[in-house]
LUMPA-243305 format. One record per residue (C-alpha): residue in three letters; x, y, z; residue number from 1. Coordinates in steps of 0.1 Angstrom, whole numbers. Layout:
tifi->ala | x->X | y->Y | z->Z | mardo->NUM $
...
END
This chain:
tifi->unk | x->-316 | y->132 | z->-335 | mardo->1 $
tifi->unk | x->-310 | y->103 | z->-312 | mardo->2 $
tifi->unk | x->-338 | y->94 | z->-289 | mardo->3 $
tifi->unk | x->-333 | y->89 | z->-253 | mardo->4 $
tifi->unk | x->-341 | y->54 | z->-246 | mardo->5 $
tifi->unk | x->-347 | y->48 | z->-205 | mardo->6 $
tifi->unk | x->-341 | y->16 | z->-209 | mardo->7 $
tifi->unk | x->-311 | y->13 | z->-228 | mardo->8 $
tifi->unk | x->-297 | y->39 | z->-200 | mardo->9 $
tifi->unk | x->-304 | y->22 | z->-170 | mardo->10 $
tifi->unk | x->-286 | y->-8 | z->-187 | mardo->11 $
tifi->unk | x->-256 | y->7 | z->-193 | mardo->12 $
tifi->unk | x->-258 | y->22 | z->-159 | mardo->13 $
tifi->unk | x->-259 | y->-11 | z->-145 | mardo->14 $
tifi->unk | x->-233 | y->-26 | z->-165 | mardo->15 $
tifi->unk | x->-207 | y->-3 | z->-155 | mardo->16 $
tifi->unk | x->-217 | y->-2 | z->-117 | mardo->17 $
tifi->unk | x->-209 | y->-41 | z->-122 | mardo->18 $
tifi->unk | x->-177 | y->-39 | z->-139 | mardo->19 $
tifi->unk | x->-168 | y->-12 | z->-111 | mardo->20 $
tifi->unk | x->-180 | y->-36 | z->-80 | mardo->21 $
tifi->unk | x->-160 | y->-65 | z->-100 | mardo->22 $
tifi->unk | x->-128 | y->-44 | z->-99 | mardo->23 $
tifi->unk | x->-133 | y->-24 | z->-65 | mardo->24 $
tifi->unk | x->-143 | y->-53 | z->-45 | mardo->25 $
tifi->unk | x->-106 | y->-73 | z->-44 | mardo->26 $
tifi->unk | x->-95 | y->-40 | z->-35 | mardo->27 $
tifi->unk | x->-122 | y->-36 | z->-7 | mardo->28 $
tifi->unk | x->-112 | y->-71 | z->6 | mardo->29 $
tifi->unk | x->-76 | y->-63 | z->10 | mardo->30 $
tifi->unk | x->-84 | y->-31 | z->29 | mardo->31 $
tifi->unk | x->-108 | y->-48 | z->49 | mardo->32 $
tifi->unk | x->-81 | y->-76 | z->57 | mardo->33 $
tifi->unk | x->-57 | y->-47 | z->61 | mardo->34 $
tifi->unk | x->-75 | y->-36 | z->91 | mardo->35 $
tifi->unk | x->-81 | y->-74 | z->109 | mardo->36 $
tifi->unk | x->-57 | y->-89 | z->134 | mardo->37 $
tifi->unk | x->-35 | y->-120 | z->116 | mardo->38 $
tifi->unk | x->-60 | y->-147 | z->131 | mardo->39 $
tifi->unk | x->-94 | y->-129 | z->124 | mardo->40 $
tifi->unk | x->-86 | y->-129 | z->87 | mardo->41 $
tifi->unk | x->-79 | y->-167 | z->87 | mardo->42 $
tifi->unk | x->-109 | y->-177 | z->101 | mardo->43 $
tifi->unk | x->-137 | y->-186 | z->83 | mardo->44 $
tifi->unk | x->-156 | y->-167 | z->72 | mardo->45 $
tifi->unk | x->-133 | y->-137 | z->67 | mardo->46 $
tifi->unk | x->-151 | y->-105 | z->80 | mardo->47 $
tifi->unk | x->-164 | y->-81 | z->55 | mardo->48 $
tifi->unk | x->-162 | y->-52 | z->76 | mardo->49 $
tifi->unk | x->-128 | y->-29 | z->87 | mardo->50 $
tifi->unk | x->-114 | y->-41 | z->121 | mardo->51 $
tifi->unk | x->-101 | y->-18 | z->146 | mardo->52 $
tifi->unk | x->-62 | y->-28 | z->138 | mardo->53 $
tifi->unk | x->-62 | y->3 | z->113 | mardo->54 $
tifi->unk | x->-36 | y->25 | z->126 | mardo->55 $
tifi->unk | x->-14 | y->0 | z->142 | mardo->56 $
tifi->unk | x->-8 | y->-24 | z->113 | mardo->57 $
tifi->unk | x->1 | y->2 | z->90 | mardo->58 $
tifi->unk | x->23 | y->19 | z->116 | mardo->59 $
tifi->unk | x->39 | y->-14 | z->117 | mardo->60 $
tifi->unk | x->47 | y->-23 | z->84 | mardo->61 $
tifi->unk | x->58 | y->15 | z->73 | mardo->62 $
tifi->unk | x->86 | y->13 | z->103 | mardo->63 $
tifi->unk | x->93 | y->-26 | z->103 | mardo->64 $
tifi->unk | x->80 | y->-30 | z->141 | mardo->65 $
tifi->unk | x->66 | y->-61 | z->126 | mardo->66 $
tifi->unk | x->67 | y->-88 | z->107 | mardo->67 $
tifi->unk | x->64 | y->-125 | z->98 | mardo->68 $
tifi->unk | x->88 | y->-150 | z->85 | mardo->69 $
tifi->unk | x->94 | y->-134 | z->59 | mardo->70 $
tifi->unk | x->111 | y->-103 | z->47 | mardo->71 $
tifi->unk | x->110 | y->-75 | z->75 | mardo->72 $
tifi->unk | x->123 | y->-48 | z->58 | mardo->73 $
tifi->unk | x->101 | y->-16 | z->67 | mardo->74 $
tifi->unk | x->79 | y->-5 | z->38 | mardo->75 $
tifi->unk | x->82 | y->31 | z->39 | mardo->76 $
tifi->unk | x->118 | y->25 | z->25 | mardo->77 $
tifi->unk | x->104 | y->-1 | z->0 | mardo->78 $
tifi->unk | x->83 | y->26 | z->-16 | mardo->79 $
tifi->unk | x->108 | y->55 | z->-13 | mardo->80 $
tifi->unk | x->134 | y->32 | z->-35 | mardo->81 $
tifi->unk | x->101 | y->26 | z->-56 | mardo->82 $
tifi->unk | x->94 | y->61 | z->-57 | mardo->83 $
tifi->unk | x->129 | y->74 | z->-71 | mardo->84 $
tifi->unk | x->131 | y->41 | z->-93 | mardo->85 $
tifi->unk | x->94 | y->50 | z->-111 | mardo->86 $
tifi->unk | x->104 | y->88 | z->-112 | mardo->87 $
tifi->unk | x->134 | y->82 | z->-127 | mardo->88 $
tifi->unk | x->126 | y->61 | z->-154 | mardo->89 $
tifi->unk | x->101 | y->76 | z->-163 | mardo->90 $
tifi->unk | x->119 | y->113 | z->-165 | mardo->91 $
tifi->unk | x->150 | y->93 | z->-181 | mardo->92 $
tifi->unk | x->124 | y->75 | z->-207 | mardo->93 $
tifi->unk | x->111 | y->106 | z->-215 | mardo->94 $
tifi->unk | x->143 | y->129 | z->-216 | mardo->95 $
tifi->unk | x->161 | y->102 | z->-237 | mardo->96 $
tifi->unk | x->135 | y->98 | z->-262 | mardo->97 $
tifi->unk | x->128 | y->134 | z->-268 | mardo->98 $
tifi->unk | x->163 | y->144 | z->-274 | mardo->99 $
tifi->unk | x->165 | y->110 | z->-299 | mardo->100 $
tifi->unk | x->133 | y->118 | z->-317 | mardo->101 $
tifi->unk | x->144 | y->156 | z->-323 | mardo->102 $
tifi->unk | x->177 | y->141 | z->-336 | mardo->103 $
tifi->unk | x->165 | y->118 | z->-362 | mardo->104 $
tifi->unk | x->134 | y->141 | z->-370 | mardo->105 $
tifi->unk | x->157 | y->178 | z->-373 | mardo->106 $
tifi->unk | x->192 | y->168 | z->-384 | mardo->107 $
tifi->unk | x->206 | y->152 | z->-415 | mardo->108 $
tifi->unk | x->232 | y->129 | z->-403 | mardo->109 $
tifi->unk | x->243 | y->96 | z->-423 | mardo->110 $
tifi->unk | x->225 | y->66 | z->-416 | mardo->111 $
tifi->unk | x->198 | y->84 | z->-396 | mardo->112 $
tifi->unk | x->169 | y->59 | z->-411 | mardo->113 $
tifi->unk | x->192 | y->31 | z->-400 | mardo->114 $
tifi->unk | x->197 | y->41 | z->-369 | mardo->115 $
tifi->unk | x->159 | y->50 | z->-362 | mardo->116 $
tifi->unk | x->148 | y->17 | z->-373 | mardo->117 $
tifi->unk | x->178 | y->-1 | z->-354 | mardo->118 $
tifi->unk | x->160 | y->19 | z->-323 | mardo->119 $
tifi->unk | x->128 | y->4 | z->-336 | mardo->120 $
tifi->unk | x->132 | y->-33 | z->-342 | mardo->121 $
tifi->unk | x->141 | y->-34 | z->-308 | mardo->122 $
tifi->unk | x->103 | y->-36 | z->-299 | mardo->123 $
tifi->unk | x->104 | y->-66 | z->-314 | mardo->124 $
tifi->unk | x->127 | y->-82 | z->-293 | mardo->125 $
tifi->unk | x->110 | y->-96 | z->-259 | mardo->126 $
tifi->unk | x->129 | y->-86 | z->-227 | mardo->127 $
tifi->unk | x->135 | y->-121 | z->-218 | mardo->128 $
tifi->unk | x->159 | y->-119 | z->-249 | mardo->129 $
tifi->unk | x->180 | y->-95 | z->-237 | mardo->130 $
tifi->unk | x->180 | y->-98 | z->-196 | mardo->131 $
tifi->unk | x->206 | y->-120 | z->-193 | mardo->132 $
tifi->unk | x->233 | y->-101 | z->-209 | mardo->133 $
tifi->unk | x->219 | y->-66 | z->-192 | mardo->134 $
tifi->unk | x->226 | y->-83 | z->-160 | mardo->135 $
tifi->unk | x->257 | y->-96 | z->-170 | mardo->136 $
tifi->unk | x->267 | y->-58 | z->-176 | mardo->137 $
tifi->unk | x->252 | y->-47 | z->-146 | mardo->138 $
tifi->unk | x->271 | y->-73 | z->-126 | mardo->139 $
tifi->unk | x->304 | y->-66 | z->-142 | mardo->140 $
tifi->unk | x->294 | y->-26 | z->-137 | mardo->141 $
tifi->unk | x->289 | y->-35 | z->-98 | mardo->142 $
tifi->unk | x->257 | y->-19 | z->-99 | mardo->143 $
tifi->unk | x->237 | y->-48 | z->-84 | mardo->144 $
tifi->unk | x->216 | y->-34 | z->-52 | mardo->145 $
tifi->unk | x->222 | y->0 | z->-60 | mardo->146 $
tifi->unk | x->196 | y->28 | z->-78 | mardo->147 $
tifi->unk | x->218 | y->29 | z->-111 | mardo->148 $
tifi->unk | x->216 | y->-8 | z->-114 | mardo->149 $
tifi->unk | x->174 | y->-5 | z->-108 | mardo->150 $
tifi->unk | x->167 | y->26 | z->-133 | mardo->151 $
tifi->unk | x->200 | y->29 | z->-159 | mardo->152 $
tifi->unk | x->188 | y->-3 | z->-179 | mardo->153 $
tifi->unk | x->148 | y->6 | z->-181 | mardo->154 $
tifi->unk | x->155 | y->43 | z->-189 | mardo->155 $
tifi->unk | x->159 | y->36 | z->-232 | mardo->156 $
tifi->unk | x->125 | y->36 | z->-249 | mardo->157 $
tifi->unk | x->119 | y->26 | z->-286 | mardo->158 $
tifi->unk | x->81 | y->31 | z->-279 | mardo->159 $
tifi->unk | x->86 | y->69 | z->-266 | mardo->160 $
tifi->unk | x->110 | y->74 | z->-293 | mardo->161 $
tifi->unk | x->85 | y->67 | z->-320 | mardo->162 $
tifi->unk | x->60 | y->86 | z->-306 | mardo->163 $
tifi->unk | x->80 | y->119 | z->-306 | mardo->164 $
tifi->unk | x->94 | y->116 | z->-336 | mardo->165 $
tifi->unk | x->57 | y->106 | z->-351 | mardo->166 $
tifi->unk | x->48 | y->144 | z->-337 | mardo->167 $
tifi->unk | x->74 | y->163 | z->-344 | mardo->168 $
tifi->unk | x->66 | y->152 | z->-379 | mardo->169 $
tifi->unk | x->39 | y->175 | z->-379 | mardo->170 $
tifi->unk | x->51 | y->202 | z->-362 | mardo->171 $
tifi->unk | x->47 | y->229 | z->-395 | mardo->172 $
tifi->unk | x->83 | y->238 | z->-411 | mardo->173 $
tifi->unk | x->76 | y->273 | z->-407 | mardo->174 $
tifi->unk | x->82 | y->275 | z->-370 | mardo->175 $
tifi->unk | x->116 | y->257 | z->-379 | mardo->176 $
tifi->unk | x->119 | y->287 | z->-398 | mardo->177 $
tifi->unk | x->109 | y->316 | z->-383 | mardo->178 $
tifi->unk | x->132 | y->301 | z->-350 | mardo->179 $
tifi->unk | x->161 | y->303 | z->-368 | mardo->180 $
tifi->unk | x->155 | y->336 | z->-382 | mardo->181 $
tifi->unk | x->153 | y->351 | z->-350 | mardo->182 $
tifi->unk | x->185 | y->335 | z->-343 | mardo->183 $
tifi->unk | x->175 | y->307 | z->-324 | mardo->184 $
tifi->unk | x->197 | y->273 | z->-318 | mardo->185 $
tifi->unk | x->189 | y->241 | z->-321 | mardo->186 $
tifi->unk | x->188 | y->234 | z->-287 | mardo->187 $
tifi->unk | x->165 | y->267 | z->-280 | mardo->188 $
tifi->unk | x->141 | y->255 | z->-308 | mardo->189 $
tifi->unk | x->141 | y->221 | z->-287 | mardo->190 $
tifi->unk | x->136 | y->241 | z->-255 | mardo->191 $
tifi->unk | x->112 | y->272 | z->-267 | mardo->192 $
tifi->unk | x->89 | y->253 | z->-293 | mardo->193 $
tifi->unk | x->92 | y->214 | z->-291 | mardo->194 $
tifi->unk | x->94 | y->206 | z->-254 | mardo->195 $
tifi->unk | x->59 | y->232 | z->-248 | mardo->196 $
tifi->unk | x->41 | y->216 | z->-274 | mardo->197 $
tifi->unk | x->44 | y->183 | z->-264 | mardo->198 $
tifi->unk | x->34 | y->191 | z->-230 | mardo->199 $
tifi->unk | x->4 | y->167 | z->-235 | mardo->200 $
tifi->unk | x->23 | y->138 | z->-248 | mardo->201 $
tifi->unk | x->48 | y->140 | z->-221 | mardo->202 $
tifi->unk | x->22 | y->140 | z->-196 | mardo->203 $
tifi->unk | x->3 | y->109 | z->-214 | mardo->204 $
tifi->unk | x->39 | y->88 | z->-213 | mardo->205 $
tifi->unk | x->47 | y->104 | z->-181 | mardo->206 $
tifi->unk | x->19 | y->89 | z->-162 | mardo->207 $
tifi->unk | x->22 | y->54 | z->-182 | mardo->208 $
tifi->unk | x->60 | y->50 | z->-176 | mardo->209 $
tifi->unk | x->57 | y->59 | z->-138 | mardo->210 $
tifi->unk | x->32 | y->31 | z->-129 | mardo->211 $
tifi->unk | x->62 | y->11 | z->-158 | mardo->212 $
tifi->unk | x->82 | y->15 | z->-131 | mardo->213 $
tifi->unk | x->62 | y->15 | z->-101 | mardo->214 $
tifi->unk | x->52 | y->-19 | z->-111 | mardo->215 $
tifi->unk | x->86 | y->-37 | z->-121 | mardo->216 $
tifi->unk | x->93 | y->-72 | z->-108 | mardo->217 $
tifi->unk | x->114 | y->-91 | z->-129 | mardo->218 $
tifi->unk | x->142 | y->-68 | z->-129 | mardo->219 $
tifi->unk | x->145 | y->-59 | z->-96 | mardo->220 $
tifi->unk | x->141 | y->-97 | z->-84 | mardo->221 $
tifi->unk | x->173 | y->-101 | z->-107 | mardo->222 $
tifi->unk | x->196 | y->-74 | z->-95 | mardo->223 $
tifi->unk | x->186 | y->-67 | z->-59 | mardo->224 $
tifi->unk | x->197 | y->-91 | z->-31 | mardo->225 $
tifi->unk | x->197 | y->-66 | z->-3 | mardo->226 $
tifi->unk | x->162 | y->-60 | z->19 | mardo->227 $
tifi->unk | x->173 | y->-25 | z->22 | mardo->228 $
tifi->unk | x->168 | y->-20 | z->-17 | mardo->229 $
tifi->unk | x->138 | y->-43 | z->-24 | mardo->230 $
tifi->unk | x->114 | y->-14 | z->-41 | mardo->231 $
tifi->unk | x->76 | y->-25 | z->-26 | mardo->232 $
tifi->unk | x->71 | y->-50 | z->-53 | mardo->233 $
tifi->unk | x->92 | y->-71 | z->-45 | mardo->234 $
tifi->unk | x->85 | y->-68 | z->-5 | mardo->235 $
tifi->unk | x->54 | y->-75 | z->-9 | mardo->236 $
tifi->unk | x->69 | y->-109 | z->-23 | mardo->237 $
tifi->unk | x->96 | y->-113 | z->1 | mardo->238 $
tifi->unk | x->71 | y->-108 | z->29 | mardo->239 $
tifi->unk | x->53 | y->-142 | z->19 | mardo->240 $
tifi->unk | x->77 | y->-171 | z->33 | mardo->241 $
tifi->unk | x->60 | y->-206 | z->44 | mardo->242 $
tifi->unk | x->27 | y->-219 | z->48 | mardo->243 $
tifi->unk | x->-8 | y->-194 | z->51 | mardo->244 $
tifi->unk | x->-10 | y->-200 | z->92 | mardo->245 $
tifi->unk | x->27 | y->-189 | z->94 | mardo->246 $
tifi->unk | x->22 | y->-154 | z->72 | mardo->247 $
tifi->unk | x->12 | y->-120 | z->85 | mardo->248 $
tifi->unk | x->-16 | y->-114 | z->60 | mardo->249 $
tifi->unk | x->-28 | y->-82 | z->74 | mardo->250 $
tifi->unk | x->9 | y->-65 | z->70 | mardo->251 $
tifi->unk | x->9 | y->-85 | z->38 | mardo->252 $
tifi->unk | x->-25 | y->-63 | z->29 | mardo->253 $
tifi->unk | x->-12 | y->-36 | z->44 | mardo->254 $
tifi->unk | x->17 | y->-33 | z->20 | mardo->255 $
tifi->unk | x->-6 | y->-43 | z->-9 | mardo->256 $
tifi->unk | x->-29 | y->-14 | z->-1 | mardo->257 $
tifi->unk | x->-1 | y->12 | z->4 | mardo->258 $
tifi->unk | x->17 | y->1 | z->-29 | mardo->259 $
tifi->unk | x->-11 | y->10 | z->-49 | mardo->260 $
tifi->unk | x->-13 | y->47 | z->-34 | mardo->261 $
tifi->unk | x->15 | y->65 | z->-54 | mardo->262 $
tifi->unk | x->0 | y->50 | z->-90 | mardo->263 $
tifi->unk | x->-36 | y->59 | z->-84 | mardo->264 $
tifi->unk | x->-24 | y->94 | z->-74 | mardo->265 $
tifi->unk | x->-3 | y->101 | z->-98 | mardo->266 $
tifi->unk | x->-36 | y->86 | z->-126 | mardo->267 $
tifi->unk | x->-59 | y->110 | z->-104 | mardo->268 $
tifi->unk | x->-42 | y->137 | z->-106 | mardo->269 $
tifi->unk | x->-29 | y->139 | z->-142 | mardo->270 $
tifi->unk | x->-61 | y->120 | z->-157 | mardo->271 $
tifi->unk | x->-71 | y->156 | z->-175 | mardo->272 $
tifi->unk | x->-35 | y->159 | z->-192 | mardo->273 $
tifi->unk | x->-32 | y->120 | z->-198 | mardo->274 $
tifi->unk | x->-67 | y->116 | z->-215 | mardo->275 $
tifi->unk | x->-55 | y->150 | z->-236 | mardo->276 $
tifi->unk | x->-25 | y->133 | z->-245 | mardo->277 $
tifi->unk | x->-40 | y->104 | z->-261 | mardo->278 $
tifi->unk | x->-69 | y->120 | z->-275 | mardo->279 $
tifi->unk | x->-57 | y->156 | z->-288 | mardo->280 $
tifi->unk | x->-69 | y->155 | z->-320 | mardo->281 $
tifi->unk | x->-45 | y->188 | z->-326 | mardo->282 $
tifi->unk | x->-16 | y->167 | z->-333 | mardo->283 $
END
């Protein structure tokens, strides 16, 4: 039996309250600035507390009422084209990979290891490799500033593909089985007994290919040129033009603070089904 050590618990108590205040703090600040007129947060030193500009600089930067030399395209559209782009990737990602994975795991087609491992070296390949040419397609697709042109190219996963197939591996033979005895299809099988029991997985990727998605920048920096489809990652970006006394750093905050929202909701609310995901020892 392992001894309670006081000690040894108030340690680790206090190590973790530090990691927490390391993290939380640059979050606190950018609320705090969030809530400050343009000119209080430039002056030194910054306050520490919340301002009284709550309300009005959020109001502003949802609708566009405001804005500095930069972009001034209202951020309540920036994270409703973030919004569908996350969502769907990630359903795409997901859909895509477990209709691959049940192919290569459940039918006998020629070449299937080939084709599994063709799906799998591309993991090794670094997206810088292959961005130029996906943007040539997109370009000669006209998809450029468009939903298609954000989502279509991100929604193939080699990584989601592997983990499927990995689990339907052990799914036991005799289900296969006893499904087709009672006269189920392939795609019912998929439907009735695959798709159920990898609830958990799907959850687990679910929330990992949603904040994927909520956080691309490279992409959409490539093949959007239009303020009206800048997802909020890239706003945030476009909203920072010229020198520090010329920017609107409390919008600026403003956006920061309401681009994190949507992840942290989405890890809040599925935390019980994504820790189960990765840690179901049932598998």
């Amino acid at each position: 039996m392992v001894e309670r050590n006081r000690f040894l618990t108030f340690l680790s108590h206090a190590v973790l309250l530090l990691g927490v205040l390391i993290v939380a703090f640059p979050v606190y600040i950018t609320f705090v600035a969030s809530t400050h007129t343009a000119a209080a947060i430039v002056q030194a030193p910054m306050p520490l507390l919340p301002g009284d500009q709550f309300w009005h600089n959020y109001v502003a930067v949802l609708t566009g009422s405001e804005h500095g030399p930069g972009s001034a395209a209202p951020v309540g559209r920036m994270m409703w084209i973030s919004l569908v782009t996350a969502l769907v990737i990630s359903i795409g990602k997901i859909a895509i990979s477990l209709l691959s994975a049940f192919a290569i795991v459940y039918f006998r087609f020629p070449f299937r290891m080939f084709f599994f491992w063709a799906v799998f070296v591309t993991l090794m390949l670094p997206v810088e490799v292959r961005i130029f040419p996906t943007y040539k397609v997109v370009s000669d697709l006209g998809m450029l500033n468009s939903y298609a042109g954000l989502t279509i190219p991100l929604i193939a996963s080699a990584t989601a593909t592997f983990l499927f197939r990995q689990f339907f591996l052990t799914v036991p033979e005799e289900l296969t089985e006893a499904s087709r005895m009672d006269g189920a299809g392939p795609m019912r099988f998929f439907i009735d007994v695959l798709v159920p029991l990898s609830a958990t997985s799907i959850a687990a990727l679910f929330v990992i290919q949603f904040i994927y998605g909520w956080n691309q920048y490279l992409w959409p920096l490539l093949v959007t040129t239009d303020e009206s489809m800048y997802p909020v990652v890239i706003g945030i970006k476009r909203m920072i033009s010229g020198g520090d006394s010329a920017q609107q750093w409390n919008l600026v905050m403003a956006t920061a603070m309401l681009a994190m929202l949507p992840p942290a909701l989405v890890v809040m609310l599925m935390q019980k089904w994504f820790v189960k995901g990765l840690v179901d020892t049932e598998k």
